[in-house]
C-alpha positions in Angstrom: -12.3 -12.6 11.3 -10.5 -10.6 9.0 -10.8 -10.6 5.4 -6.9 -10.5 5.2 -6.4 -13.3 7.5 -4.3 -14.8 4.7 -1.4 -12.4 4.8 -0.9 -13.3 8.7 1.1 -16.1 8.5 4.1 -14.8 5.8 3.5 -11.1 5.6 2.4 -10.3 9.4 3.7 -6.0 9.1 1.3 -6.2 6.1 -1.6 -7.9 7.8 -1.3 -5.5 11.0 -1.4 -2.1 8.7 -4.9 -4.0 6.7 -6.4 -5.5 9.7 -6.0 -1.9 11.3 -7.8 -0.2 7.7 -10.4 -2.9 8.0 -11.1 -1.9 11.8 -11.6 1.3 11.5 -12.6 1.6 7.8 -16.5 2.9 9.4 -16.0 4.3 12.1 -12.8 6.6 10.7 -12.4 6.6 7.5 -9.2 9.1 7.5 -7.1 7.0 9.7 -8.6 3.9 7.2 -6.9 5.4 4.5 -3.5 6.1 6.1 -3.6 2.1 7.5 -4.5 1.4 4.0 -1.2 3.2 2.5 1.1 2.4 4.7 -0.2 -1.6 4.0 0.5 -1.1 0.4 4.0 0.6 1.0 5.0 -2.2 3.3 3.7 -4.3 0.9 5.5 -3.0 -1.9 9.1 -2.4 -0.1 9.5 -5.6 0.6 8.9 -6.5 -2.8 11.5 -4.5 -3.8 13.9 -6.2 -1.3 13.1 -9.5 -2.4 12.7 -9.8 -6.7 15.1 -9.1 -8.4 13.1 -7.9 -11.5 12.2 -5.0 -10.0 14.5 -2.3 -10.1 15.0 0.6 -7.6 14.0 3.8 -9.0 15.7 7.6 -8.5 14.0 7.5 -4.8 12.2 5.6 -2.4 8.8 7.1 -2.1 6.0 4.9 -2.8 5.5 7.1 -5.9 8.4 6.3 -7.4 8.1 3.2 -6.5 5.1 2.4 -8.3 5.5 4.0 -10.7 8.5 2.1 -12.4 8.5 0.5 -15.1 9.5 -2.9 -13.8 7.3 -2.6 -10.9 4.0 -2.0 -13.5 5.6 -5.1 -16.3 5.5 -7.2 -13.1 1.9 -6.3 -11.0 0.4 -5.3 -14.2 -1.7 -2.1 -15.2 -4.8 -2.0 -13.2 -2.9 -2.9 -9.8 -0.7 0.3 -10.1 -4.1 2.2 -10.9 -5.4 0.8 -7.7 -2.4 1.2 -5.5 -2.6 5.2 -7.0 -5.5 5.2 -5.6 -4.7 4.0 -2.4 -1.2 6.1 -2.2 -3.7 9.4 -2.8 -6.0 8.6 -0.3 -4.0 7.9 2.3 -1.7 11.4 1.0 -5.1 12.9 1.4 -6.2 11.4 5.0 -3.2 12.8 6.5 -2.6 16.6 4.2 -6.0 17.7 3.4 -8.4 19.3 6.5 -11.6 18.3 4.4 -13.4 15.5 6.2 
């Protein structure tokens, strides 16, 4: 069972992208990363479609988006560090030829 079992019922795209890092997060480590990233963008577009605190910023990118200010008053500090980490990770899984 997957640790992120709880996300299959309401946030299922979510759940797929994590279930897929989890899988492979061993035995590939690159692709782990990019299933991680492109969890945490799914995860953070829909937020933006669905509170309204959060307002769009200059572009769409997940560093933009993460980086606005409404985004970080409403996840807090230390979950914007760790989606950082996550968006460079998965930039590096698929840009950079070191293993």
């Amino acid at each position: 069972m997957s640790q992120f079992a709880f996300l299959q019922p309401e946030f299922s795209p979510v759940y797929d992208h994590a279930r897929r890092a989890e899988g492979v997060a061993l035995s590939d480590p690159r692709a782990a990363c990019f299933y991680a990233r492109l969890a945490l963008e799914t995860a953070v577009k829909w937020m933006y479609e669905r509170d309204r605190a959060l307002r769009t910023p200059y572009d769409d990118a997940l560093s933009a988006l993460i980086h606005e200010p409404s985004f970080r008053a409403v996840v807090g500090d230390a979950r914007v560090t760790k989606a950082r980490i996550i968006k460079d990770l998965g930039n590096s899984a698929v840009h950079d030829r070191a293993p």
